[in-house]
C-alpha positions in Angstrom: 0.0 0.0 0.0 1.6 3.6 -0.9 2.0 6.0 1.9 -0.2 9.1 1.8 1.2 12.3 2.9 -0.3 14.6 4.9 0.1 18.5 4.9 1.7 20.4 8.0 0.5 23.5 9.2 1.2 25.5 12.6 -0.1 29.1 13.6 3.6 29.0 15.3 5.1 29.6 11.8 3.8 32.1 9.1 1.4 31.3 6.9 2.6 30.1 3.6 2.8 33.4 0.9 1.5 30.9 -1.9 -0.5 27.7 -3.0 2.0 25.6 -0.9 1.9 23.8 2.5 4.2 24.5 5.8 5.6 20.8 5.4 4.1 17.7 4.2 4.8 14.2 6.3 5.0 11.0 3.7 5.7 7.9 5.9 8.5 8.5 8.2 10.1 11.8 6.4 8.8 15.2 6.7 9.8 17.7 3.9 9.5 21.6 4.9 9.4 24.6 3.2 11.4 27.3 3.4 10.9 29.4 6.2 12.2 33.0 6.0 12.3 35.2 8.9 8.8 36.7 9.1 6.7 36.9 12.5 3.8 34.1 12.4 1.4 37.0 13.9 2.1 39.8 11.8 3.6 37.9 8.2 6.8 40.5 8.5 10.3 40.2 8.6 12.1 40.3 11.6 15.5 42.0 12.1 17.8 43.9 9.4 20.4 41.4 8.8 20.6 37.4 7.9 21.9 36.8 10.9 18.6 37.9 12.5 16.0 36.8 10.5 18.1 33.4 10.0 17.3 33.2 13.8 13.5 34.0 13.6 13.5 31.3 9.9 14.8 28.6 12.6 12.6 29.4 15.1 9.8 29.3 12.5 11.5 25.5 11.4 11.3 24.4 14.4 7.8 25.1 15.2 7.2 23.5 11.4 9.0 20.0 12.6 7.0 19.8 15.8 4.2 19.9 14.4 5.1 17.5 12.1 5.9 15.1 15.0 9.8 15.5 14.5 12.3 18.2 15.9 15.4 19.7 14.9 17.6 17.1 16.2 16.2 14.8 13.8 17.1 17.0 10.3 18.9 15.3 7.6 19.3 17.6 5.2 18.9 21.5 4.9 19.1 24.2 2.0 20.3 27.8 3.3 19.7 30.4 0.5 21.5 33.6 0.9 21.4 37.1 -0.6 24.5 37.6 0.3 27.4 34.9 0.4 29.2 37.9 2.8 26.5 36.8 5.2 27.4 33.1 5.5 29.7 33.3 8.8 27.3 35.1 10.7 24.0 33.1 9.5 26.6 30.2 10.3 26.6 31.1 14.1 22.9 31.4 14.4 22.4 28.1 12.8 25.2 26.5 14.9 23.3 27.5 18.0 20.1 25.8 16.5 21.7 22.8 15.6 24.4 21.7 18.4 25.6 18.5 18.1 23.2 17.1 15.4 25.2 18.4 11.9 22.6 17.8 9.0 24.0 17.3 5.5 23.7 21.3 4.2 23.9 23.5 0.7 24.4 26.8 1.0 23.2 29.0 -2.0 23.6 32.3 -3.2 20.1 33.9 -4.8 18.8 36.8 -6.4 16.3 37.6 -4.3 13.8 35.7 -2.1 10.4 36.6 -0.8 9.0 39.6 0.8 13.1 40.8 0.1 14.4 38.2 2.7 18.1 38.2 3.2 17.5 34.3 4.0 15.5 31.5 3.5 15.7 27.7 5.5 14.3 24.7 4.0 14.7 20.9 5.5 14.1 17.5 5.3 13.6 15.5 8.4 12.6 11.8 10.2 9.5 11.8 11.9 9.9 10.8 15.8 
């Protein structure tokens, strides 16, 4: 029998800006979209630099994976998509601080631009449990 997924969505995170869902969870693997570093309440950005709204896209992952049923310790593999490779330490200590121990398998990639003019935008696959 295939596995059915099942869409994610938290009031903890923003609300997604198109016709997309949070996450969805497909058997044991949840796949999240990117979060970028907008308030859940309000839908704007929060802080000036990456380094700020990196923390606030992290906090928003996180609330994504628990509502998936998984966490951060659990991530496997994340996307980190910069405005600014200049930016890349100090998103890097942010993230560290969000990760510890558990070292996921990463890209990091330079973009054009990214929604609402975000300086940063998260995006991970994880295990469920």
């Amino acid at each position: 029998m295939a596995a059915r997924s099942k869409p994610v969505f938290t009031m903890e995170a923003p609300k997604p800006i198109g016709p997309y869902s949070q996450a969805m969870v497909i058997g044991e693997w949840v796949f999240c979209s990117g979060q970028i570093g907008a308030d859940p309440r309000s839908g704007e950005l929060v802080g000036k630099t990456a380094a700020e709204q990196a923390e606030r896209a992290l906090v928003n992952l996180h609330a994504v994976l628990k509502d998936a049923g998984s966490d951060m310790s659990h991530v496997v593999k994340v996307t980190l998509y910069l405005t600014n490779m200049r930016d890349f330490a100090a998103v890097n200590e942010v993230y560290a601080k969000h990760f510890g121990i558990s070292k996921p398998a990463r890209s990091t990639v330079e973009v054009s631009g990214l929604p609402k003019g975000a300086l940063v935008e998260i995006d991970a696959i994880a295990e469920v449990g």
